[in-house]
PDBQT receptor file of N, H, CA, C and O in Angstrom, charges set to zero:
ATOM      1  N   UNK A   1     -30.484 -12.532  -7.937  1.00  0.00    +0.000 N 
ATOM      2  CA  UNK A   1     -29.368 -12.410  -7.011  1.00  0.00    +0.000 C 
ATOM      3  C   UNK A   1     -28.045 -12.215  -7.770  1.00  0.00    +0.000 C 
ATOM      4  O   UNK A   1     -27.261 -11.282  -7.597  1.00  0.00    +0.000 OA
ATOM      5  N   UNK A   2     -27.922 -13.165  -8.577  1.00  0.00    +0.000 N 
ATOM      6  H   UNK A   2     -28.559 -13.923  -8.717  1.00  0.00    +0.000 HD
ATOM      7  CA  UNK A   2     -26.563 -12.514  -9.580  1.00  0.00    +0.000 C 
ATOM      8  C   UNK A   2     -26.435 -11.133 -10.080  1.00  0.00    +0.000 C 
ATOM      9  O   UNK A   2     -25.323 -10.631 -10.237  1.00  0.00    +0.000 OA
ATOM     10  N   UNK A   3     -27.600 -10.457 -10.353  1.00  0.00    +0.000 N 
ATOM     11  H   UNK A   3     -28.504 -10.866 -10.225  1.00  0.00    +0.000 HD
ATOM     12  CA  UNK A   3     -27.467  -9.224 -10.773  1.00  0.00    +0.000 C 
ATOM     13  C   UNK A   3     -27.151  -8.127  -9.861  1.00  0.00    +0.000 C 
ATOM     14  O   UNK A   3     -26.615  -7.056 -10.145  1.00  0.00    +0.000 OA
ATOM     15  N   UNK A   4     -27.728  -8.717  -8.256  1.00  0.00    +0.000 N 
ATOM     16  H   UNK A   4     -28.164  -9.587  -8.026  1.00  0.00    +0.000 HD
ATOM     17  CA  UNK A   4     -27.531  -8.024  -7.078  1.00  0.00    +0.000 C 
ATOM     18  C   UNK A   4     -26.367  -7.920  -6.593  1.00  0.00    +0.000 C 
ATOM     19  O   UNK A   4     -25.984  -7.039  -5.823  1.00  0.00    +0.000 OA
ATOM     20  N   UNK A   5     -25.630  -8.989  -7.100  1.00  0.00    +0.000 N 
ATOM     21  H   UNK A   5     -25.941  -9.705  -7.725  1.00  0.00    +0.000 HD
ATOM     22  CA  UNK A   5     -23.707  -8.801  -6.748  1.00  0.00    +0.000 C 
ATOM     23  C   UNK A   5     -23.175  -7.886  -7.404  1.00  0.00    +0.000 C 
ATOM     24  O   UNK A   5     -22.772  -6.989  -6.663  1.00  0.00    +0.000 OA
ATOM     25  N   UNK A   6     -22.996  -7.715  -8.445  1.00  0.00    +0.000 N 
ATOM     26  H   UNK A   6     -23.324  -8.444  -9.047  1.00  0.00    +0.000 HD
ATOM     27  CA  UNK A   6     -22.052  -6.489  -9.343  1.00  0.00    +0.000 C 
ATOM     28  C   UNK A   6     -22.509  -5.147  -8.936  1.00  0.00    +0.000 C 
ATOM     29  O   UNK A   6     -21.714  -4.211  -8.846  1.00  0.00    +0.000 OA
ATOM     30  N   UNK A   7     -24.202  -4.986  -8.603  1.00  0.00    +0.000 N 
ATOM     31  H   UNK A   7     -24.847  -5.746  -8.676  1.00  0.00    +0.000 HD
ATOM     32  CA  UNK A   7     -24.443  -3.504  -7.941  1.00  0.00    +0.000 C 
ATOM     33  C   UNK A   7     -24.065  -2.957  -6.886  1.00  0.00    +0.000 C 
ATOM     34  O   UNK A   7     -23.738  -1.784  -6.707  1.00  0.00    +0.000 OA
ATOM     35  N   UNK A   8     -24.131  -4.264  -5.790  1.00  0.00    +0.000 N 
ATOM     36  H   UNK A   8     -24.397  -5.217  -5.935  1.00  0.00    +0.000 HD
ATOM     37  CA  UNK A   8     -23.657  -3.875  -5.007  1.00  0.00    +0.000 C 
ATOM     38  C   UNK A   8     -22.096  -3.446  -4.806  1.00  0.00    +0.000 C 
ATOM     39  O   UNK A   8     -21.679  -2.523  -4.106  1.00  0.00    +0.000 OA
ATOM     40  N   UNK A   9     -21.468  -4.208  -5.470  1.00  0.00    +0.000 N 
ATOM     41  H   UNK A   9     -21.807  -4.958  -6.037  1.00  0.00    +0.000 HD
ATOM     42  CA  UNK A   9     -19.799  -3.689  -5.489  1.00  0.00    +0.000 C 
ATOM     43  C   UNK A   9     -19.906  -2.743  -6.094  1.00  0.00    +0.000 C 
ATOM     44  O   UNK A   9     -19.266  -1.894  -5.474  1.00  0.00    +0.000 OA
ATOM     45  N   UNK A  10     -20.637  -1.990  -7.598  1.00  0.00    +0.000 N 
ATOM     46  H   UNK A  10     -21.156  -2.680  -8.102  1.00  0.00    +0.000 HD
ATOM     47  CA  UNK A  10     -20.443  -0.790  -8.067  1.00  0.00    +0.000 C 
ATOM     48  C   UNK A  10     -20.815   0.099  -6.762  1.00  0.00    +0.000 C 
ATOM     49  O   UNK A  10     -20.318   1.220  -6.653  1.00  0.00    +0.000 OA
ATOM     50  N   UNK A  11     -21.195  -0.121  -6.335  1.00  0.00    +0.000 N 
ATOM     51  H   UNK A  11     -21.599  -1.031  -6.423  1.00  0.00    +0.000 HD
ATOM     52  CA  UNK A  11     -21.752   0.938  -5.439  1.00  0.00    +0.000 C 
ATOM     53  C   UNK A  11     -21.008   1.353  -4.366  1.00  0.00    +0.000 C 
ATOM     54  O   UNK A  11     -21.096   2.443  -3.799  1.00  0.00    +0.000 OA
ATOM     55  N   UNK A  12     -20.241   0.403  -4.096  1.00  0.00    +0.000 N 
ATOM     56  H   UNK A  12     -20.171  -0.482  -4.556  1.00  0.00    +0.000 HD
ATOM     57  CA  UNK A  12     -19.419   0.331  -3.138  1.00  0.00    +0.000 C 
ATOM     58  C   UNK A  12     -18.161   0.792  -3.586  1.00  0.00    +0.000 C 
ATOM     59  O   UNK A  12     -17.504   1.614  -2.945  1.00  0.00    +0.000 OA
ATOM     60  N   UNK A  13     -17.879   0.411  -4.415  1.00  0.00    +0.000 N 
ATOM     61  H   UNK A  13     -18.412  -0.256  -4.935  1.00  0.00    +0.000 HD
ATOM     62  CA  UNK A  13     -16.530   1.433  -5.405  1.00  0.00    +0.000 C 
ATOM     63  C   UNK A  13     -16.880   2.916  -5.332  1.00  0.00    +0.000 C 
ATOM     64  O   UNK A  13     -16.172   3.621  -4.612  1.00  0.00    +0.000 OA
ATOM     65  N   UNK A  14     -17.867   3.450  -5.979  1.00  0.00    +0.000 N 
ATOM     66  H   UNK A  14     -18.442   2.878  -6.563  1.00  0.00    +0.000 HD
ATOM     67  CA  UNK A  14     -18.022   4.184  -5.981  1.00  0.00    +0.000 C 
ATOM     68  C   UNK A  14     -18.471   5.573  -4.345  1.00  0.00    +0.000 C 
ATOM     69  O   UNK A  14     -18.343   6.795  -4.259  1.00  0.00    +0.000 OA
ATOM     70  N   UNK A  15     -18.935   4.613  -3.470  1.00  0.00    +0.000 N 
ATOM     71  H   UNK A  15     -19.039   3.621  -3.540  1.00  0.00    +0.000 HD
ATOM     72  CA  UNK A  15     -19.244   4.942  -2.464  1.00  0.00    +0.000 C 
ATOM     73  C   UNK A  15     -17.506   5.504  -1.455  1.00  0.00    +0.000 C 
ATOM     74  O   UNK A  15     -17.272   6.436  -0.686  1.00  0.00    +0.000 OA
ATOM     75  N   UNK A  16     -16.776   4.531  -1.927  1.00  0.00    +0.000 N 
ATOM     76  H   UNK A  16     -16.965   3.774  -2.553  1.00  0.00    +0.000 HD
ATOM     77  CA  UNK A  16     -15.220   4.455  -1.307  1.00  0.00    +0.000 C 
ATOM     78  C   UNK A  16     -14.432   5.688  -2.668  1.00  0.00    +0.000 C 
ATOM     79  O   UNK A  16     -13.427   6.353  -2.418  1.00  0.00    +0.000 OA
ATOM     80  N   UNK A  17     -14.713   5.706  -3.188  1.00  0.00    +0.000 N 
ATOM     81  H   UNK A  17     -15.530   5.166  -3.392  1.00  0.00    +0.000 HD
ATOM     82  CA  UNK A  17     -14.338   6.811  -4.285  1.00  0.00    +0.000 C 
ATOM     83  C   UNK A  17     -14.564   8.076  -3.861  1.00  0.00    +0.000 C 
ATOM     84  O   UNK A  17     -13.783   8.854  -3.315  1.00  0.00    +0.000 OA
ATOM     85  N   UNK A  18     -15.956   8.245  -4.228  1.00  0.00    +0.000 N 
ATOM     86  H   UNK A  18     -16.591   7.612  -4.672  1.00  0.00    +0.000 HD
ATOM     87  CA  UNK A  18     -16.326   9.627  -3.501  1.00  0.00    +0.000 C 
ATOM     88  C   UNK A  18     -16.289  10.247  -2.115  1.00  0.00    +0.000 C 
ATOM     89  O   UNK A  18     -16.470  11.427  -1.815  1.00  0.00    +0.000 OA
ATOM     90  N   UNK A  19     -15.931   8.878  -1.083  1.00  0.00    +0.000 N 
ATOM     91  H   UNK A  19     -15.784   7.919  -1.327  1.00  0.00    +0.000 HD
ATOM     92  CA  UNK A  19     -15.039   9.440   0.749  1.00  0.00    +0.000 C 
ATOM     93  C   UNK A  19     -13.955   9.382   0.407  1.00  0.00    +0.000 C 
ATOM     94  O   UNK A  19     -13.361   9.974   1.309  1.00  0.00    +0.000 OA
ATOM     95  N   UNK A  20     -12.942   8.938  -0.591  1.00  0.00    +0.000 N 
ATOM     96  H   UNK A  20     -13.425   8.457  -1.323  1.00  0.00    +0.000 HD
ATOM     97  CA  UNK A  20     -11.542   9.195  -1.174  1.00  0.00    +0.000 C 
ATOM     98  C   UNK A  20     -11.489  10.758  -1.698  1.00  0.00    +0.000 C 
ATOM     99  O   UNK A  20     -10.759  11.589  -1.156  1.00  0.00    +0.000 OA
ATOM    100  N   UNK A  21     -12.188  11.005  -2.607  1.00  0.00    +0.000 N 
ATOM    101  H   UNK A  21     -12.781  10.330  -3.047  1.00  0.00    +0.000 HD
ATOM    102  CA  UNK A  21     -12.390  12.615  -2.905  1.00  0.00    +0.000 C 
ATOM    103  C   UNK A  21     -12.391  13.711  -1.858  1.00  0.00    +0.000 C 
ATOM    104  O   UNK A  21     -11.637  14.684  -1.821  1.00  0.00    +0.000 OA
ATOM    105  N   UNK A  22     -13.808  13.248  -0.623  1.00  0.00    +0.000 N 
ATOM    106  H   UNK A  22     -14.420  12.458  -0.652  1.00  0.00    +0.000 HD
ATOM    107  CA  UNK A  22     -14.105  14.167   0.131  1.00  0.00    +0.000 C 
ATOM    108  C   UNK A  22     -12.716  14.079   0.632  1.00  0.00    +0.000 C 
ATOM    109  O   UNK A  22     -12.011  14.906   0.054  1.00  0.00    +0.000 OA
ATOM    110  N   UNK A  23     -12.040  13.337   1.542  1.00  0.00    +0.000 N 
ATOM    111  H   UNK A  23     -12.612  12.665   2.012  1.00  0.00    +0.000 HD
ATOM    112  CA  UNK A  23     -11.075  13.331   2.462  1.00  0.00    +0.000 C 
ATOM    113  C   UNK A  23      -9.744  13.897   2.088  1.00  0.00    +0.000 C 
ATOM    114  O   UNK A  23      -8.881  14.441   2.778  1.00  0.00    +0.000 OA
ATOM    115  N   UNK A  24      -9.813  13.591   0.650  1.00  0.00    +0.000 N 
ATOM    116  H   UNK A  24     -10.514  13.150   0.089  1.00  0.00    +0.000 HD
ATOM    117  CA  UNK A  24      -8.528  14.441  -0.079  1.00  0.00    +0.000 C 
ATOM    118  C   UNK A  24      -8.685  15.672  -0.106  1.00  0.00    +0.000 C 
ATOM    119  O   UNK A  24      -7.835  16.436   0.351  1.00  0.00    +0.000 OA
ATOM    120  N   UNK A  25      -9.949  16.130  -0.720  1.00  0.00    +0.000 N 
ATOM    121  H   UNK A  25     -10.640  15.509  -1.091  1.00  0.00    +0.000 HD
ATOM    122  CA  UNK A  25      -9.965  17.709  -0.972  1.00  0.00    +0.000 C 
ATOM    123  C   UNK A  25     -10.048  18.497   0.637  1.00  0.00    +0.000 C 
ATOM    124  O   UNK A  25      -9.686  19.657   0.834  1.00  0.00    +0.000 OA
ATOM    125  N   UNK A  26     -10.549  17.667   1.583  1.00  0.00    +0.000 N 
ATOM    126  H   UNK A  26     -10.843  16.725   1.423  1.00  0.00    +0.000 HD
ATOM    127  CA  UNK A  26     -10.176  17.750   2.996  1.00  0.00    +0.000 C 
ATOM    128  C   UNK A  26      -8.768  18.250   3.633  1.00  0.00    +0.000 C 
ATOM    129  O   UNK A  26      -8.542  19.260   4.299  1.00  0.00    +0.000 OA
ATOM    130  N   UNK A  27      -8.277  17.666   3.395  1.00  0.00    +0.000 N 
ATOM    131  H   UNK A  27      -8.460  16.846   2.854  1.00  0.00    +0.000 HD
ATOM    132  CA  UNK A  27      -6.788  17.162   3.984  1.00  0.00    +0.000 C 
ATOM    133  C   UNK A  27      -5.784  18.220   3.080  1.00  0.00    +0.000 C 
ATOM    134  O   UNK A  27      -4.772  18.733   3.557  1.00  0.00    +0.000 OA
ATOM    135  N   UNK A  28      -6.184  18.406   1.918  1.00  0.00    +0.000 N 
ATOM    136  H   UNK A  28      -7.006  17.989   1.529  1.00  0.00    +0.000 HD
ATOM    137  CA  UNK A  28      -5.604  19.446   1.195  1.00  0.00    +0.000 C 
ATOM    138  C   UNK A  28      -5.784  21.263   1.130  1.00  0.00    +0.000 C 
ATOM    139  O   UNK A  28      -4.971  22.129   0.807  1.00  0.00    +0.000 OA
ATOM    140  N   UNK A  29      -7.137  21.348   1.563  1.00  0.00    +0.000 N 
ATOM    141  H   UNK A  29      -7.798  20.644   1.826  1.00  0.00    +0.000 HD
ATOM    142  CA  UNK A  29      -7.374  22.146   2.018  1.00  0.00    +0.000 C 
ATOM    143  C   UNK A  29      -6.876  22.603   3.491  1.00  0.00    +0.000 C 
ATOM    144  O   UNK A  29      -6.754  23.809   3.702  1.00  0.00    +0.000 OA
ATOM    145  N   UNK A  30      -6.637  21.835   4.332  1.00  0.00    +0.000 N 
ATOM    146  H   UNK A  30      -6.735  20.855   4.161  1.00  0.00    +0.000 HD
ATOM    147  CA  UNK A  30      -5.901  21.976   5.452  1.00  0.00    +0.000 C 
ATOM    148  C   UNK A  30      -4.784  21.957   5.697  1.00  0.00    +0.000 C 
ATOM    149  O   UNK A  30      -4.119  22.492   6.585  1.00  0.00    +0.000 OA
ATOM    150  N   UNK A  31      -4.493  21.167   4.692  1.00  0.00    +0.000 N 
ATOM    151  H   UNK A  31      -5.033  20.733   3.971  1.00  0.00    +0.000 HD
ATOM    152  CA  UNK A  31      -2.569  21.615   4.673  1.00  0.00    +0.000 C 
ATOM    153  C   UNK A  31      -2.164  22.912   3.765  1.00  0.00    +0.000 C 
ATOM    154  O   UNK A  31      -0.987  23.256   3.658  1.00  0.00    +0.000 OA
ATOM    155  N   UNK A  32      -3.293  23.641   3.083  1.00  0.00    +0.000 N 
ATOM    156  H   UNK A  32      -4.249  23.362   3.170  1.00  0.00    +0.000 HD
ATOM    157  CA  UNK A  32      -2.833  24.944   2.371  1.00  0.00    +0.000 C 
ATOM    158  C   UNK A  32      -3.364  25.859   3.217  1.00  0.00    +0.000 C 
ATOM    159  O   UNK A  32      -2.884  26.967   2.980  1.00  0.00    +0.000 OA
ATOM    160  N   UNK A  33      -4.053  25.869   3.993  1.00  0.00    +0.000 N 
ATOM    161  H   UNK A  33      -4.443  24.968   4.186  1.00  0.00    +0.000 HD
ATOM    162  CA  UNK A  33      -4.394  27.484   4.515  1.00  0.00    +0.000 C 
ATOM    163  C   UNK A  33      -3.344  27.850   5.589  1.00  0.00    +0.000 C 
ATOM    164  O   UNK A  33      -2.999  29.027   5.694  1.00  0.00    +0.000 OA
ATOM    165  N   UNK A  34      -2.835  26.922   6.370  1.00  0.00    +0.000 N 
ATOM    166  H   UNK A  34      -3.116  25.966   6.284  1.00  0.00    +0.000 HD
ATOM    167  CA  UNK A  34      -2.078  27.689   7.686  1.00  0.00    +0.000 C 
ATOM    168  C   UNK A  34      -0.810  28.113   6.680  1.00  0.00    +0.000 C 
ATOM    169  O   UNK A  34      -0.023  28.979   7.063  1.00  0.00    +0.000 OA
ATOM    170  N   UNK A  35      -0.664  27.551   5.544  1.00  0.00    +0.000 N 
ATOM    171  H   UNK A  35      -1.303  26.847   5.233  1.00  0.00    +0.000 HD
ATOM    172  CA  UNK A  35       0.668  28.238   4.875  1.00  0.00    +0.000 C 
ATOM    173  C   UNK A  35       0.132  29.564   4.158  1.00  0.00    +0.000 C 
ATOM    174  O   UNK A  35       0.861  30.554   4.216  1.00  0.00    +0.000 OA
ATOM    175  N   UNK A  36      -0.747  29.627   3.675  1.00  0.00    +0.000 N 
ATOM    176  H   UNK A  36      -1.338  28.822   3.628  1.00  0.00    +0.000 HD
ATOM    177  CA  UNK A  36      -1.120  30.704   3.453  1.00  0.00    +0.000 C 
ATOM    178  C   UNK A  36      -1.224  32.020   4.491  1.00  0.00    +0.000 C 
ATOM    179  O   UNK A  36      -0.907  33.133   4.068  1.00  0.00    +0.000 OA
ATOM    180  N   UNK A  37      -1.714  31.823   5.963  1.00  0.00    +0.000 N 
ATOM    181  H   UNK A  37      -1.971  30.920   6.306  1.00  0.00    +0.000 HD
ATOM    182  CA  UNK A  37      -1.607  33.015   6.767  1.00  0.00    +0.000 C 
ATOM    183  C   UNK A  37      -1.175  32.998   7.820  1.00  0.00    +0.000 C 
ATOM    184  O   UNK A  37      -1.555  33.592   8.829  1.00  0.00    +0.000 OA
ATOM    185  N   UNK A  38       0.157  31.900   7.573  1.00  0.00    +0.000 N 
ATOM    186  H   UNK A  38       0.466  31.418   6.753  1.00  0.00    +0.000 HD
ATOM    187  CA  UNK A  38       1.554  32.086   8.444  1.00  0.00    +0.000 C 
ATOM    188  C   UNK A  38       2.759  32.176   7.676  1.00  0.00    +0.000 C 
ATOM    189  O   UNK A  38       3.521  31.240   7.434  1.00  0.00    +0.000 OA
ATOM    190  N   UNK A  39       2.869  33.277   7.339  1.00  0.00    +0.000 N 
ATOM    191  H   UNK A  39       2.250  34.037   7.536  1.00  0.00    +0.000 HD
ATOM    192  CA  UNK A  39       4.215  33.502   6.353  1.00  0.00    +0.000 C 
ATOM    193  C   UNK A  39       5.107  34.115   6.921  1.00  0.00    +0.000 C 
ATOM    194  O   UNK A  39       6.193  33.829   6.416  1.00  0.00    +0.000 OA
ATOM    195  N   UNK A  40       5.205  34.982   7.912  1.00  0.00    +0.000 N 
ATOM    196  H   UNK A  40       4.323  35.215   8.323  1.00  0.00    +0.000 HD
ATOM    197  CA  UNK A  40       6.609  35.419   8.721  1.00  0.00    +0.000 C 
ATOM    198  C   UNK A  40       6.655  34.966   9.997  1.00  0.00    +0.000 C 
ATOM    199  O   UNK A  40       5.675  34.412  10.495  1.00  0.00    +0.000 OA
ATOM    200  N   UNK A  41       7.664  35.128  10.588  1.00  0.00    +0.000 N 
ATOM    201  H   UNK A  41       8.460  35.577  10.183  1.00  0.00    +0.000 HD
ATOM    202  CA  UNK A  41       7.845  34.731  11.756  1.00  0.00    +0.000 C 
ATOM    203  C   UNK A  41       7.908  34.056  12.661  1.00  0.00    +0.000 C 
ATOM    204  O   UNK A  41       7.993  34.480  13.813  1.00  0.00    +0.000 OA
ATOM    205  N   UNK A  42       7.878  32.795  12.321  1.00  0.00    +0.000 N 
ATOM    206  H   UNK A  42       7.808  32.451  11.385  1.00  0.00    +0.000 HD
ATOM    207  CA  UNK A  42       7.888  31.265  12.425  1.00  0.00    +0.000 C 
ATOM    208  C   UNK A  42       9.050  30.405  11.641  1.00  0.00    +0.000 C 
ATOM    209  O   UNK A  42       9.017  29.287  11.128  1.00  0.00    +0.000 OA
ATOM    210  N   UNK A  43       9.900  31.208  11.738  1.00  0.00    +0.000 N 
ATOM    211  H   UNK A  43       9.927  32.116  12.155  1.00  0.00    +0.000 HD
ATOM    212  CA  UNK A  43      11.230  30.265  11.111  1.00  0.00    +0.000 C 
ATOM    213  C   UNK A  43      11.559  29.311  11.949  1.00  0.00    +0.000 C 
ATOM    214  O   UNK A  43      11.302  29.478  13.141  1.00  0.00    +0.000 OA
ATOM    215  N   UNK A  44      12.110  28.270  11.565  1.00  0.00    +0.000 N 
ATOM    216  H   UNK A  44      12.319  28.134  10.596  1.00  0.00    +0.000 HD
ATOM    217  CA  UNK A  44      12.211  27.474  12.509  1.00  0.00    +0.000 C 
ATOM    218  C   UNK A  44      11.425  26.394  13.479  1.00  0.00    +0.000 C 
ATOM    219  O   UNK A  44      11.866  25.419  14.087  1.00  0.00    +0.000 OA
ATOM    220  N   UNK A  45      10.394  26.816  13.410  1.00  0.00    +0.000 N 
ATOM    221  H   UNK A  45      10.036  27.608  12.915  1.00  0.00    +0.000 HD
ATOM    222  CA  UNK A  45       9.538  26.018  14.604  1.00  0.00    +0.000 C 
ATOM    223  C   UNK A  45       8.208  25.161  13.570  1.00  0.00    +0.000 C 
ATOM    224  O   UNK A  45       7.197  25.541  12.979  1.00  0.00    +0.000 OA
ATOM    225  N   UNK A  46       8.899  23.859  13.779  1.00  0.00    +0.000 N 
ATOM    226  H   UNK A  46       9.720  23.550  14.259  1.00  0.00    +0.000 HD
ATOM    227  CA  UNK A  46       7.834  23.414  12.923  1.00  0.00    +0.000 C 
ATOM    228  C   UNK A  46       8.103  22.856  11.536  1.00  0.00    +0.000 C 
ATOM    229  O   UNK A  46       9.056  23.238  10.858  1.00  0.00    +0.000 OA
ATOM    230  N   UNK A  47       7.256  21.967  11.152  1.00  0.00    +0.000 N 
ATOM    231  H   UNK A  47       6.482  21.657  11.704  1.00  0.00    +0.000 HD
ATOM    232  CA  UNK A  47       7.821  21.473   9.721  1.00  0.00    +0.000 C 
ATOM    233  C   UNK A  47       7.177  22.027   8.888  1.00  0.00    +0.000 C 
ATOM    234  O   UNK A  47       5.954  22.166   8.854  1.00  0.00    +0.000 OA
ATOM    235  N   UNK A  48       8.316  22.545   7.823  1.00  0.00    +0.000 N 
ATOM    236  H   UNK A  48       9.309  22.433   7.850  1.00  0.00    +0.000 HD
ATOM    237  CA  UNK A  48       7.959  23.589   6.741  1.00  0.00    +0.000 C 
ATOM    238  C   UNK A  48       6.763  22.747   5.482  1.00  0.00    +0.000 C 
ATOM    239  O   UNK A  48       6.560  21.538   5.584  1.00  0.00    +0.000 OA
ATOM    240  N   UNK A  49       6.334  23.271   4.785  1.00  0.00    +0.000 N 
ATOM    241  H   UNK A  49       6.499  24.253   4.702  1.00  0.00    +0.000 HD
ATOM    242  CA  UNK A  49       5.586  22.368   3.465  1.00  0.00    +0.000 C 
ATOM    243  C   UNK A  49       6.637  22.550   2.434  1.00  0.00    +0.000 C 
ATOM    244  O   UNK A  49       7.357  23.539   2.568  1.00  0.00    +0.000 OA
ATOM    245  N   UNK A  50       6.777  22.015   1.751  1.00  0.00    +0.000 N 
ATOM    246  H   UNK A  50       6.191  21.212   1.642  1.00  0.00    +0.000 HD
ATOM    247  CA  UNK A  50       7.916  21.171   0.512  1.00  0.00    +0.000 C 
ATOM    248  C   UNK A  50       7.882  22.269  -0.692  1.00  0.00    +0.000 C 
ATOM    249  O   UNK A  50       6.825  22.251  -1.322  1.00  0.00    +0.000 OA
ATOM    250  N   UNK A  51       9.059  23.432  -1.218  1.00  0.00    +0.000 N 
ATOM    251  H   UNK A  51       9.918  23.447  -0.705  1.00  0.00    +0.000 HD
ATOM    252  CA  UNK A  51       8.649  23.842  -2.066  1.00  0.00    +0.000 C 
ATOM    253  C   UNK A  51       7.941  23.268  -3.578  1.00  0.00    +0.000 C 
ATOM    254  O   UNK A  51       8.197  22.141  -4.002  1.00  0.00    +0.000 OA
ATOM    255  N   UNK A  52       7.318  23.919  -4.068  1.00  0.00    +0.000 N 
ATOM    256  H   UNK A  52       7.109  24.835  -3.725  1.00  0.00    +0.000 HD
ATOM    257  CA  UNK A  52       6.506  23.194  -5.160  1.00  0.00    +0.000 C 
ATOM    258  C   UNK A  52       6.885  23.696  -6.790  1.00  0.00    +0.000 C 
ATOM    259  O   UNK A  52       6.300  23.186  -7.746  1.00  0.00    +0.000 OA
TER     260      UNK A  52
């Protein structure tokens, strides 16, 4: 049973790590495409993304 504690938290780190990854590369991917194929004509309406 002692040995069964530390695996289970590695696992669990790691389990919360890799839905940290997915959700980022998620969320990042979705905040770059509508800037990508909305580039004119929308001045104004809406909050711009932050130059980089």
């Amino acid at each position: 049973m002692a040995r069964l504690i530390p695996l289970i938290l590695i696992a669990l780190a790691v389990w919360f790590w890799l839905r940290a990854r997915r959700k980022t590369a998620s969320y990042l991917a979705s905040y770059e495409s509508p800037a990508a194929t909305d580039r004119e004509g929308d001045e104004g309406n809406g909050p711009r993304s932050p130059a980089a």
